[in-house]
Every structure is written in structure tokens, then in C-alpha cells.
N, C-alpha and C positions, 0 to 999 in steps of 0.2 A: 829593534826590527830584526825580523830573526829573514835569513836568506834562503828564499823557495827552495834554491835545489839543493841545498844541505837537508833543509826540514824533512823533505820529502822521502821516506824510502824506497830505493830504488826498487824494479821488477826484472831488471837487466842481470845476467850475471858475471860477473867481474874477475876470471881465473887469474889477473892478471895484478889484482890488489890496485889500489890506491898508485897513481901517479906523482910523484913528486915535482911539478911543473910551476907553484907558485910561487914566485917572488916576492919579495918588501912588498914591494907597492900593490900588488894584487892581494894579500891580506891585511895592508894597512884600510888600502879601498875599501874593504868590507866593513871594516868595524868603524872609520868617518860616516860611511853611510848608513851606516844602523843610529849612531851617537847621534847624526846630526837627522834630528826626523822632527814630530811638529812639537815636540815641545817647546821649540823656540816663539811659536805663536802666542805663548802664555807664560812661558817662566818669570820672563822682564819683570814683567806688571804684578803677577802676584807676589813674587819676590819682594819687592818694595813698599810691597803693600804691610808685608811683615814683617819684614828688617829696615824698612828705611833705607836711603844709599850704604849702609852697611852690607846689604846684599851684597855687596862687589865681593867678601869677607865670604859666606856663604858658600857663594860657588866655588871661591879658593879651596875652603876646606870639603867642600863635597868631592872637586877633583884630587886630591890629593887620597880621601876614603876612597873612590874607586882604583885608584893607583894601587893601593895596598890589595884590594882585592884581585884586581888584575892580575898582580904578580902569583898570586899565587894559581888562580887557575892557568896560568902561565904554563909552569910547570907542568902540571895536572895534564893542559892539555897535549902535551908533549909525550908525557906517559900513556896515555890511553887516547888515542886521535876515533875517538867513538862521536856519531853523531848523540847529539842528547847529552855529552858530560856532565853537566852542571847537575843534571838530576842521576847521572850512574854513579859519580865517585859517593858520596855515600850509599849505593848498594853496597859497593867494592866492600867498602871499610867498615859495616854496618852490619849486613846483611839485610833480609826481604823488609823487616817493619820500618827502617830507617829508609830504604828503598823506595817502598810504597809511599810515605809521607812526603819524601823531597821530590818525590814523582807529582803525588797532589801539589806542593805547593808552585812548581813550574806549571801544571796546568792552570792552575789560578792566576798565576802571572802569565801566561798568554792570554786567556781566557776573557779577562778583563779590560783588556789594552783596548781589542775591536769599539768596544762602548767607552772609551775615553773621545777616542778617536772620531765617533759620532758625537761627542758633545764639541768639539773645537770645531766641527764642522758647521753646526747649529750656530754655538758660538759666532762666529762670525758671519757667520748668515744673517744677523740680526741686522747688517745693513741695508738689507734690501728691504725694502717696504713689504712684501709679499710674506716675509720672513718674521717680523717686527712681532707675532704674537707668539710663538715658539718658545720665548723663556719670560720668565719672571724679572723683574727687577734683580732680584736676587740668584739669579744663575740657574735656578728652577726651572725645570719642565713644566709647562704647560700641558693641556692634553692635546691640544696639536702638535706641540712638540715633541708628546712623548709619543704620538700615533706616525711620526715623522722619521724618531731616534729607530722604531721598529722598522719602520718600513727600508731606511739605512742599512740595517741588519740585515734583514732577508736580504738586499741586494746584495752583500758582499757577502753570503753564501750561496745566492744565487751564480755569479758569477763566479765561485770557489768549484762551482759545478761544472762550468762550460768552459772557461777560460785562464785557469791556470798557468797552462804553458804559453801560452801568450801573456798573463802578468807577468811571469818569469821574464819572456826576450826583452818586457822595457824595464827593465830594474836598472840596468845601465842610465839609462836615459834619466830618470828619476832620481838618480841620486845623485847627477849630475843639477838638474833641477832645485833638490831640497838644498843644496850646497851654494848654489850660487844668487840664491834668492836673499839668504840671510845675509850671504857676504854684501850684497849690492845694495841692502837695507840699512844694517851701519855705514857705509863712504858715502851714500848720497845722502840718508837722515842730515849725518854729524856735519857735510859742509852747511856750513851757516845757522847752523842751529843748537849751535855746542856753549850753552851757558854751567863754566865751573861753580859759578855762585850756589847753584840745583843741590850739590852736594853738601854743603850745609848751613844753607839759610832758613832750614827746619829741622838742622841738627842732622849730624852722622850717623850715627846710630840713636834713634830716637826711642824704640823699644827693647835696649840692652843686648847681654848676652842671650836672654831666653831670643829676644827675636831672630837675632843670628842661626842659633841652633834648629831654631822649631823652622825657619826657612827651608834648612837642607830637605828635609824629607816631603814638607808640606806643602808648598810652596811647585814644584815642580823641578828641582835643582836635579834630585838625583835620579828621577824620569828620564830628566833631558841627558843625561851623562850615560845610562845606562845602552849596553851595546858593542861594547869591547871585545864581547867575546866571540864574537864571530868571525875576529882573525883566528883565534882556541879553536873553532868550528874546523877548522881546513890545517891544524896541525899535520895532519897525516898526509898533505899535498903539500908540503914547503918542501921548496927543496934545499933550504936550509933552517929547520927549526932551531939549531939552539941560539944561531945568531938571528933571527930576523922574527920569532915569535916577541920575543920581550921588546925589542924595535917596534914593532907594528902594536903592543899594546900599548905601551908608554905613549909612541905616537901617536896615536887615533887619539888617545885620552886628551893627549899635549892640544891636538889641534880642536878637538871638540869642545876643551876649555876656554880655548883662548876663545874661540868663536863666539861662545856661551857668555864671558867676560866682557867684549867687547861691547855685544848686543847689552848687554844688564847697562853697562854703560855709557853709551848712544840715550838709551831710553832715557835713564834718569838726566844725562844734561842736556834733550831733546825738548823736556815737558817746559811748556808754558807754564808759569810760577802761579797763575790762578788754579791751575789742575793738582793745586795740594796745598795750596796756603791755610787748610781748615789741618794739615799731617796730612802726613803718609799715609797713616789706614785709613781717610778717607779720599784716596785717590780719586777724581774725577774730572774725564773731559769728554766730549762728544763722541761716538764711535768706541768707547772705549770695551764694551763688549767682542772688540775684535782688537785690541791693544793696539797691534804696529798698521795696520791698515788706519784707524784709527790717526793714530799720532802723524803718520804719514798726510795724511789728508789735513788735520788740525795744521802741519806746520806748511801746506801749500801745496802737499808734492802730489796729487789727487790721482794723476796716473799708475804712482808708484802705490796708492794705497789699492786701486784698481789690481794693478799685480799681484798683491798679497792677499786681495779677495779672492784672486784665481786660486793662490797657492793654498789659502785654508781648505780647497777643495781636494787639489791633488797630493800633497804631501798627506793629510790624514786618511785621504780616502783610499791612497795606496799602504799604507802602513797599516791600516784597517783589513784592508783585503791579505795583506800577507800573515796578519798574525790570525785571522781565522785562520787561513790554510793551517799554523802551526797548530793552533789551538786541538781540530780535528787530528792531526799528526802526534800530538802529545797522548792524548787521549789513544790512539793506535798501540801508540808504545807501552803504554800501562796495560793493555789487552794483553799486547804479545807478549809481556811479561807477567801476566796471570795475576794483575791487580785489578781490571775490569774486567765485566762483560767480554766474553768474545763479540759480542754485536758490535763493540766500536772500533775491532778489527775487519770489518765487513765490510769489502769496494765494491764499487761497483765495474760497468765495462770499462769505464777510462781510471780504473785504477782509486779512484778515491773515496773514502773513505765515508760514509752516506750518513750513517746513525753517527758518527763524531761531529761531522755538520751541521747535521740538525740539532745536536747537545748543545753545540757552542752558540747556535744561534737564540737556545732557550736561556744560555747561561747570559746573554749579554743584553737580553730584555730585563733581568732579574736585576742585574748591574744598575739600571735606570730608576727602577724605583727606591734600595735602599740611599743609592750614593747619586743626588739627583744633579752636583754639580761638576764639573770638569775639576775642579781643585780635590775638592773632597775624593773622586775616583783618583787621583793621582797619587794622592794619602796611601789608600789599598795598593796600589797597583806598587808603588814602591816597596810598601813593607813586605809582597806578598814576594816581589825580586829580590832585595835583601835576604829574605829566608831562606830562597833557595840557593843564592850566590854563599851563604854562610854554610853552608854544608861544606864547602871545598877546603874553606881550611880546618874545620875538622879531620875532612876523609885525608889532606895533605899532612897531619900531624901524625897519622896513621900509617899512613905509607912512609914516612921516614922513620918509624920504628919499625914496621911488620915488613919491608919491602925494599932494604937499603940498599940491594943493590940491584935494582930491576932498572932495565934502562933508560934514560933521563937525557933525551935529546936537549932540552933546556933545566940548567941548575940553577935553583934561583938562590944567590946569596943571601946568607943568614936568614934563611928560610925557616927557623928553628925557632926566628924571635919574631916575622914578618908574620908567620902563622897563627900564632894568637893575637896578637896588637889587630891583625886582618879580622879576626873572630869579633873582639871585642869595640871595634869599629862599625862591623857592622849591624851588632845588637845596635848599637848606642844610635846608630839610622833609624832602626825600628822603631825603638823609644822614642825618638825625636817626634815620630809622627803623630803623638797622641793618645791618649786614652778612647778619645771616643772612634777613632782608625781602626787600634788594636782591638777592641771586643769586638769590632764587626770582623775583623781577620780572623779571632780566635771561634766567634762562631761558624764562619765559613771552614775552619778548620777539622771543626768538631763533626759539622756533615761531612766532609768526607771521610772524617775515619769511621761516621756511620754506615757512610756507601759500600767504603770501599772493605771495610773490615766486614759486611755483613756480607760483601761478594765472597772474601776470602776466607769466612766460616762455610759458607753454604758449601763453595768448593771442595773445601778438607771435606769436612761431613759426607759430600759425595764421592770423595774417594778420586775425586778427577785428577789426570795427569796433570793438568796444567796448575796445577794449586799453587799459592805460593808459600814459600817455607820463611815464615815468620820468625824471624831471629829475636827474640825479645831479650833475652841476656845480653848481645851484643849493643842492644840500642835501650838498657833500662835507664838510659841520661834524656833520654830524649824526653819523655812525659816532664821530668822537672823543670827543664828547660825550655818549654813550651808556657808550661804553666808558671813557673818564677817570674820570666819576665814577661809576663800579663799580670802578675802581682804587681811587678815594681810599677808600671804603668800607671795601674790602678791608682796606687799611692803618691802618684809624683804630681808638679806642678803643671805638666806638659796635659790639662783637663782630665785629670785626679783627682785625688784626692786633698790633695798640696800637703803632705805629710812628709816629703821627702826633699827638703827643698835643692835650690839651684845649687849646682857645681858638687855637693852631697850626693848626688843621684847619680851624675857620671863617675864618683865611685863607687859606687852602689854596682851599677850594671859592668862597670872593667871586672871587680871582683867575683859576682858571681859570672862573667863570663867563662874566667882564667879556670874558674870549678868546673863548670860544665866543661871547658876544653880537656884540661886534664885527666877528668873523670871518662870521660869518652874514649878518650889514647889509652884508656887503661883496660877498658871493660871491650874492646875493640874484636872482632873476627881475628882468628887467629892466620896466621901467614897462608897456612895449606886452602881455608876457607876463602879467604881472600883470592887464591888466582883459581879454586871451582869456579869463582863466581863471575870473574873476568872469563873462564872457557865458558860459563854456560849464556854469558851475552854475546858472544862472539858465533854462539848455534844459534841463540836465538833473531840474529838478525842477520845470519844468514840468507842471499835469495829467497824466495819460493823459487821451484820450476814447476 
């Protein structure tokens, strides 16, 4: 969940810099509240569905892969307290091609959340009678549904129009909300309804290692985790980063685990032994299109499922409405950095951003017809975060060669070894997600280097100032690396080819990560190009006056 008034750039002008006013707990806050959003509606269950009580394993090792990730933009965001990090550190370290790509693949990963966000809401909407035609047996849109998922849409650009700064003042409230709803769902579930037997009277892990693994990504594991970096976001207002950055990620990560553990938890020794006595993958019981509202009501608690009818509404319908706001914002930044259109740098009188708006809102109708169910967009929506979160320990592998001694409010030990094991962790997320995930990634990928490359021939060609300067020497790892691990995909178990088989393949992908990491620290923007490029972000997002 990315935080309105970070997203947003400001119109104010600021002679006075950045404040250093926040404490632990005000960037621990941010990133709890981002981590803990609605994926909780749906992890449990689908989880289970593909690991069997094994799931409990899953989330462990999913938190543990954002851990490493963490730390490194940890660091990162210590060094550069830029809004937008996750997609500048590779300009830094890269130059304009590597720029513009990690640039697309954050817009993609905002981009898509809004239409997650609409299907968990449908989702459990299917309790109400009125709602009951809206999806498929199968998690499918109907064409009510899908004439329902748009109409969703336009509201939360509608609303991205008129009410902004008023979504901003309840964000407090809200995250107070998404926090205390799950907590009060495990302690009241689990009293009375905690059978250990659940665990394995259809066996512990009933679909192996692959189920384990192929959970993390697919499943909604590392959906629900993701969000840390929004204490990173406000590095430049701590008033003490090198102690309380690494605090506040560990923590957020520590407590949106545990949360995430327990709920995975509660569920499985909650269910009734008829709602899986056929396994695990075919889970079934009443309600269960809305999982914990569902299970709540199955085991008596009907108010309580009442509750989590409410909150299917407000937890996604707010995380829906923020991440359009970023959506149009991201899309701002690739203007103002001469990878789009100047159009989607275009406000209107209250400042916002009008043609990003409408883009995002085209983009997240389109979302609904390839990827029609809530699971399956979670697939994308992960691999398409991972992407962009794996830039950072590239661009940190860089900066500890080209940049050693630039100031480093947080040093993250053994940084040297945390950096690639971080790289190669989170390819192996990617991977996990699938063949049939990855080629619709890899084609979403390939339109935008149609978009945005045929923006930034037209521009060269026309001689415009704003062009961007295309560093393709710096970033020639990038093409193999795009495309190798689409190969390895192709070929692995994970809805492959099965050519590659299990535990073979995660060396497969450690190996050629450890290549592409190296190969990139070598072929890197050189020290003097790297801080041009650090001054020429710091003009370009500069005020206007």
C-alpha cells in the first residue's frame, strides 16, 4: 500500500529540506500498515489449498525472502531518501534503459493492485444474494461481474478526482482498522474452535516441496508481505536513520509475519474436517468465496462474519483507491523523467494528474479480462513487485563498488554477501509463480518497451530536450536477464515444460542469477555518471513555481 502523501509530489516549495521529525514508531506504522492490507482476506485459504497445513512453512520462508530484501533497500534508502527509490536506484547504477524498465515495471506493479483489489471485493460479495451472480463457480467474472469490476474502477478514479486529500486524513483510521480486524479474527475464531488434529489427519504437507514453494508466490504469501518499504519511503524524515531504519523494517516484516502465521493458523485448526476430508486442494465449505467471513459464520460467530463482510469492503476499497492515486503518480514520474508522454505529466486545477487517471483506469479494466481471478492477479501482481524490488540489490551491488564512500546513514552488514543471496531470492519468487504468470508478465513487459521505447525514439528523432538518454552499454545484462529467466520458466516444473526438474531448477536460477548480478556490477555506469544522474533527479523533481 503505497502512502498518499509520500506518492504524491508536492507543489509547495520547501527551502528548508526535509524535516527529520520521525521516530521508530511513526515509520514502523507505515510499513505495518501497508504489510497488513487485504491480503489477509485470501492468503489463508488459498495457501492451503496448495501447500496443505504445510503453508505454515511458506509464509516462514516468504518472510524471511522479504527480510533479505528489506535490508538491502534498507541501506538504499538511507542513501538516497528519494521518493520513488525502488524504481531510481537502478537509474543511479544503470543509466536511462535500466531506468525506464524499472520505471515500467513499478508502474505495473501499482497498476494492477486497483483490479486485485476489485476482485476481493466481489469476492466476497458473493454473500449477499443480490451479489450471488457476479462470479463463476470458478472465481470468474461473469458479465455482471465484470460490468460491476468496471464500474468499481471508475469509482476509484472517480474519487482519485475529487477526494484525495480527504482519503489521505483517514489513512490513520484505516490502518488502525485493517490491523485490528485480523487481530480480533484469530482470538475470537481460535477460542473454541482450535482442533490440532486439522494438521495432519490429511497429512502435513500433502503436495510436497513443490506445494511449499509454488505457495509463496502464488498463493497470495508474498502479496500479503509486501510493503515494508514505506518506512524506506520517509528515510529522509528519521530522525534517526541508521538506527531505527533497519528496526522499523525487520519490525514491520517481524509483526506482519507473525500476524500472517497466526491467521494461516487459526484457519487451518478452525475448519470443520468435512471442509477437506476429499484434501486440501479440494477445500470446501459454505461461504467460502469470502474465506474468513465464511469460516466465521460456519463455526457460529455470524456477527463476526458480518464484520469481515464490512471489512472486505473497506480494507480493499481503500488500498484500491490509494494505489490508483500512485498508479497516476508513477506514471507522472516517467513523464517527468522523459520515459512518457508529457500528457501524463498534465494536472489539472487541484493538482492531479488527469491523463494518468484515465490510463490507470484503462489499465485495470484490461487486468480483468486476461487474469479473471483474484489468485491468478496475485501471480502478476507479485512477480511484477519482485521485479522491481530486485533492482535494488543489483543498483546496491553498484554502489558498494562505484560509490564507497558516499554517505550511508544505515550500513547494512555483510552487505557484500546479503546482496546477491537478496538478487537470487528474489528471481527464485518469480519463478515460483509459474510459467503460465511469467509469459503474461513477459508479455506485458514487451508492450511497454514498445510504448515507451517508441516514445523515446520519436523524442531523440525530434531532437526534444526532454529525451532520455538511453544507456544501453550500462544496462546490456538486462535483455538476458529478462529473457533467461523466461527461459528457465518455460522449462521447469512450475507449468513448463518439466524439463528442469525439482530442487535442479533452484540451481539453475541461484546460478544464472549470481551471472547476471556480477555481470551487471561490472558493465555498471561509471562513479562520475552515477552522481550526474543522482543531480539530474534532484532538478528534476524540483518544485515547479
Amino acid at each position: 500500500m503505497v502512502n498518499v502523501d509520500r506518492a504524491v509530489p508536492t507543489t509547495k516549495n520547501d527551502p528548508g529540506g526535509l524535516r527529520r521529525d520521525v521516530g521508530l514508531i511513526g515509520l514502523m506504522w507505515a510499513s505495518v500498515g501497508s504489510i497488513i492490507g487485504s491480503g489477509w482476506l485470501y492468503g489463508a485459504e488459498k495457501a492451503v489449498v496448495v501447500a496443505g497445513p504445510a503453508a505454515i512453512i511458506s509464509w516462514v520462508i516468504g518472510a524471511v525472502a522479504i527480510v533479505l530484501l528489506a535490508l538491502v533497500h534498507a541501506e538504499l534508502g538511507g542513501m538516497f531518501p528519494v521518493a520513488g527509490g525502488t524504481a531510481r536506484y537502478p537509474h543511479y547504477a544503470f543509466g536511462g534503459l535500466a531506468g525506464m524498465s524499472f520505471g515500467w515495471f513499478a508502474w505495473l506493479q501499482a497498476a494492477t493492485v486497483a483490479p486485485i483489489e476489485v476482485e476481493a471485493m466481489i469476492g466476497y460479495a458473493g454473500h449477499w444474494k443480490w451479489a450471488q451472480g457476479l462470479q463463476h463457480t470458478d472465481g470468474t467474472l461473469t458479465t455482471s461481474g465484470f460490468l460491476t469490476a468496471v464500474l468499481l474502477m471508475a469509482v476509484f478514479v472517480g474519487v482519485n478526482f475529487f477526494g484525495v486529500r480527504a482519503l489521505a486524513h483517514t489513512n490513520s483510521a484505516a490502518t488502525w482498522w485493517k490491523i485490528a480486524v485480523p487481530l480480533a479474527a484469530i482470538f475470537i475464531i481460535a477460542v473454541g474452535n482450535f482442533h490440532p488434529a486439522n494438521f495432519t489427519s490429511e497429512g502435513f504437507a500433502p503436495f510436497g516441496a513443490k506445494g511449499v514453494l509454488g505457495a509463496i508466490s502464488s498463493s497470495g504469501i508474498i502479496f500479503a508481505l509486501l510493503g515494508f518499504e514505506q518506512a524506506i519511503q520517509l528515510a529522509g524524515e528519521s530522525r534517526n536513520p541508521k538506527r531505527d531504519l533497519p528496526r522499523a523494517t525487520l519490525g514491520s516484516v517481524a509483526i506482519g509475519a507473525v500476524i500472517y502465521i497466526l491467521l494461516q493458523v487459526v484457519f487451518i485448526a478452525a475448519l470443520p474436517h468435512a471442509s477437506f476430508a476429499h484434501g486440501w486442494a479440494k477445500l470446501d465449505f459454505a461461504g467460502i468465496s469470502g474465506p474468513w467471513a465464511g469460516l466465521a459464520t460456519l463455526v457460529g460467530l455470524g456477527w463476526l462474519g458480518w464484520v469481515l463482510y464490512v471489512d472486505a469492503i473497506i480494507s480493499p476499497g481503500g488500498t484500491g483507491l490509494i494505489y490508483t492515486t500512485a498508479t497516476s503518480r508513477v506514471s507522472y514520474g516517467l513523464a517527468k523523467n522523459g520515459y512518457a508522454p508529457k500528457a501524463f505529466a498534465k494536472t489539472d486545477a487541484r493538482g492531479v494528474p488527469w491523463f494518468g487517471l484515465a490510463m490507470s483506469f484503462v489499465t485495470g479494466v484490461v487486468c480483468f479480462l486476461p487474469f479473471p481471478s483474484w489468485q491468478e492477479l496475485v501471480g502478476f501482481i507479485t512477480s511484477a513487485s519482485v521485479l522491481m524490488y530486485a533492482g535494488a540489490p543489483l543498483a546496491y551491488g553498484v554502489f558498494a563498488d562505484r560509490l564507497p564512500n558516499h554517505e550511508r546513514p544505515y550500513r547494512l552488514p555483510g552487505g557484500k554477501i546479503i546482496s546477491p543471496l537478496s538478487f537470487v531470492v528474489a528471481n527464485l519468487i518469480i519463478y515460483w509463480a509459474g510459467w503460465d504468470t511469467l509469459w503474461r508478465l513477459g508479455f506485458a513487459i514487451v508492450l511497454g518497451y514498445v510504448l515507451l521505447g517508441s516514445y523515446a525514439w520519436y523524442a531523440t528523432s525530434k531532437g526534444r530536450p526532454d529525451a532520455p538518454r538511453l544507456d544501453f552499454r550500462a544496462a546490456q545484462w538486462l535483455p538476458a536477464y529478462l529473457v533467461g529467466l523466461g527461459l528457465i520458466s518455460w522449462q521447469s516444473t512450475f507449468g513448463g515444460q518439466g524439463n528442469i526438474p525439482l530442487w535442479w531448477d533452484i540451481l539453475v536460477v541461484a546460478a544464472f542469477s549470481v551471472v547476471i548480478y556480477y555481470w551487471a556490477r561490472a558493465t555498471a555506469s561509471k562513479p562520475e555518471e552515477i552522481e550526474r544522474s543522482i543531480e539530474e533527479v534532484v532538478l528534476t523533481d524540483a518544485p515547479a513555481h
